[in-house]
N, C-alpha and C positions, 0 to 999 in steps of 0.2 A: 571968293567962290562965285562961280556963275548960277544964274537962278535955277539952273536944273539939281543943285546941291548947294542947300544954303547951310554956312556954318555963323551958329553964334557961340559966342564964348561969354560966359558970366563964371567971373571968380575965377578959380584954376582948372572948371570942366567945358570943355569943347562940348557942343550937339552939333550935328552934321543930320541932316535933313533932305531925304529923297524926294523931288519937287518935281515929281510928273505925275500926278494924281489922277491924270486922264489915260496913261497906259499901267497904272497901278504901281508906277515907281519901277517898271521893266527896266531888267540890265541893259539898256541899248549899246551903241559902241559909244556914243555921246556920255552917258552916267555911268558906262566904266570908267573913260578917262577922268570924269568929273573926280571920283570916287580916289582913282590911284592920285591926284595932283593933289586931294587934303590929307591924304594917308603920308606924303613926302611932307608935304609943310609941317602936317602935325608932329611927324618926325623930328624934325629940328626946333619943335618950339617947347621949347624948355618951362615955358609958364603953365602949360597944358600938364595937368597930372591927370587925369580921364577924361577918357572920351564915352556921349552918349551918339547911338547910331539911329535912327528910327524912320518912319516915313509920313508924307501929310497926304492928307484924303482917308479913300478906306482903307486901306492896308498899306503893310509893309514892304511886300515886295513881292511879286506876283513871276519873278523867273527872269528870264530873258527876253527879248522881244521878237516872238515868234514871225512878228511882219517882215523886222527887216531881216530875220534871220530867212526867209523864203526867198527875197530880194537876194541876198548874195549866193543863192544858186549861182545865179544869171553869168556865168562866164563860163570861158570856155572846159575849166577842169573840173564844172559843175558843181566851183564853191568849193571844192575841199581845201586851197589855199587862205579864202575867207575862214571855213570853219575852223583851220588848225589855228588862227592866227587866234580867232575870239576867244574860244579855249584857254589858247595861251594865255590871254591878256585876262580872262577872268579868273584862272589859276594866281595868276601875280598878286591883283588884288588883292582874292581871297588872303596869302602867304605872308601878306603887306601888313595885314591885320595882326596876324598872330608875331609878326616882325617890331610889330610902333613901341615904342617904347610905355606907353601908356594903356592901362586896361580899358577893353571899348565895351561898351553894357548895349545890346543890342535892345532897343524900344518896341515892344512886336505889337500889334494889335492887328484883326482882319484878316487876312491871310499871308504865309509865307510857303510858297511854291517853287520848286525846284530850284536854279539857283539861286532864289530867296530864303529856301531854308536854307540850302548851303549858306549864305550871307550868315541868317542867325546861330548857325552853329560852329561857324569860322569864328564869329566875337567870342572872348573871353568870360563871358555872363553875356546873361538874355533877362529880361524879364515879358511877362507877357498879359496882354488882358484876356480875360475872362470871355471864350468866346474866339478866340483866333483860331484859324487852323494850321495845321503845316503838313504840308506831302510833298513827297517830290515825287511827282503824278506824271512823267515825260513818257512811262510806259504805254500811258491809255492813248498818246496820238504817237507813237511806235518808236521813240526816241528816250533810250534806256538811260537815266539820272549819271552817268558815269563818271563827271566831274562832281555833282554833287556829294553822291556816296562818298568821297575822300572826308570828308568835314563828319558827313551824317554819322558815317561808320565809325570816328573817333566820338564821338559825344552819344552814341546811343548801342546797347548792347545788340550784338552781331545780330541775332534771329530777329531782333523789331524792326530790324533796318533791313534786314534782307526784307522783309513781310512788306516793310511799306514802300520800296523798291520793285518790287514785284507784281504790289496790288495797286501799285497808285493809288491809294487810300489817303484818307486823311485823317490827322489826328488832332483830337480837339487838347488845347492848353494844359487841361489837369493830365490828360496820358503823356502831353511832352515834358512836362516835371516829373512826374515820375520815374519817366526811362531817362533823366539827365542831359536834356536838349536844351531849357531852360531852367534858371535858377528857382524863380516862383510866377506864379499868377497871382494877379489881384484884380479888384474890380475896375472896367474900363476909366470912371471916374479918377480914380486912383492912380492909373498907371503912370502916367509923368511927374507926380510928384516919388511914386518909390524910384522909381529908376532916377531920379535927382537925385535922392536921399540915398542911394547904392551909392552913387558916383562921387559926392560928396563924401563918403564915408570913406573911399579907395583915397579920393585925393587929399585927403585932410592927414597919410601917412606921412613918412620921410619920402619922397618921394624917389632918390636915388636909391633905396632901399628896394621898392616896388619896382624900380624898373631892375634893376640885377634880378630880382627874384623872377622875374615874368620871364627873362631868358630863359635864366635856368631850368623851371619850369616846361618850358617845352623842350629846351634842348633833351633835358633829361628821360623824358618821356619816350624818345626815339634809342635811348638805350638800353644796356644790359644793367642788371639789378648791381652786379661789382663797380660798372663803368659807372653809370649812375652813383652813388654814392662816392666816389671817387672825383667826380665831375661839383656835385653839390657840397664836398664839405671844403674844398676848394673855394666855392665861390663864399661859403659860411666865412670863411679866412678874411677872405677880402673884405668882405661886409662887418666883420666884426673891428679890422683895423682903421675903421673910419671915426674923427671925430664926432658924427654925427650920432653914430649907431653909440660908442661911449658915451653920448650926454644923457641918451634917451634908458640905457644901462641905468646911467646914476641917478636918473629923474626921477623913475620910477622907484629907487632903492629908496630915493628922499621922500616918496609923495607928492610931486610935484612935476609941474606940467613943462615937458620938455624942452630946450632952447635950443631949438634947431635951424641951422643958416643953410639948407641944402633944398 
């Protein structure tokens, strides 16, 4: 990884680390691409059972980078060629996430703004410290969250998300657990050892188990309650015809701790 996104990996969980601390970990076009090149390697790295996402300095991720996003005015169709592209490319991302084969635990602390909340509500789990805030605030300098909302709106019930779309408001940790943005808060001291101890706990599964399940899971979600179940006992099938999923059957029938080679 380049040092604008440093990845370490200990054991079988990856951490990925937004390393611009001086524009608050801004999505620039630089830590987009930084971002979608660990989302493909993570992809094929088979050793990686979760991924932790988080950011260094004060927060986590402060939106986009408003500077250079005024810089690609500067051409003749007055940037709308730049803007549809960024979009695009931050939509991928974001889709990248919910694509990796591995569940990603988003590390929050400080602030998450615009599409920095989107960021934490793109991850699969969030955890968050005590004291972070999150809005997607793009109303109050006239530039309505519209990519964001796609994330915010599946992870938080319609009227909070309209309310905080609309007011560019912020909401402090304990209201984003609640409305289902984040899994828990804990004290900032605390927070990278829980979000270790989540992540460690996803990867310590069968791992080819968690990744069928994490498809399934969203595919399912995009359909009809017949298709859906249709769709999921299907995938039940296949997961239950594996060697692996049988030992962990019998293991457990025996009291004893599984012998799993996947």
């Amino acid at each position: 990884m380049t040092d604008l996104l440093v990845r370490e990996d200990t054991g079988s969980v990856a951490t990925l680390t937004l390393n611009s601390p001086g524009n608050l970990n801004a999505l620039s076009d630089a830590m987009l691409a930084a971002l979608m090149d660990a989302l493909v390697a993570l992809d094929g790295d088979a050793a990686v059972r979760a991924v932790v996402l988080r950011g260094a300095g004060k927060a986590f991720c402060a939106g986009h980078d408003l500077k250079e996003m005024q810089a690609g005015r500067q051409s003749e169709d007055g940037g709308r060629a730049y803007f549809h592209d960024l979009f695009t490319r931050c939509g991928a991302v974001m889709q990248a996430i919910g694509r990796l084969p591995q569940p990603v635990i988003a590390q929050v602390h400080g602030i998450a703004t615009a599409a920095g909340c989107q960021l934490v509500a793109s991850c699969d789990m969030a955890v968050a410290a005590e004291g972070t805030r999150f809005g997607v605030n793009g109303v109050n300098i006239g530039l309505f969250c519209s990519t964001p909302m796609v994330a915010l709106s599946r992870n938080v019930p319609r009227k909070q998300a309209f309310e905080m779309l609309t007011t560019g408001s912020f909401i402090d940790a304990s209201r984003a657990e609640a409305l289902g943005l984040v899994n828990r808060v804990v004290p900032p001291e605390a927070l990278e050892e829980e979000a270790r101890a989540l992540a460690d706990t996803v990867a310590g599964k069968l791992g080819a188990a968690v990744r069928i399940g994490k498809r399934a899971f969203y595919e399912q979600l995009e359909m009809g309650l017949s298709d859906a179940y249709a769709h999921t006992g299907a995938v039940m099938v296949e997961n239950m015809l594996w060697r692996d999923t049988q030992e962990g059957i019998q293991a457990f029938l025996e009291k004893r701790p599984p012998d799993w080679r996947g």
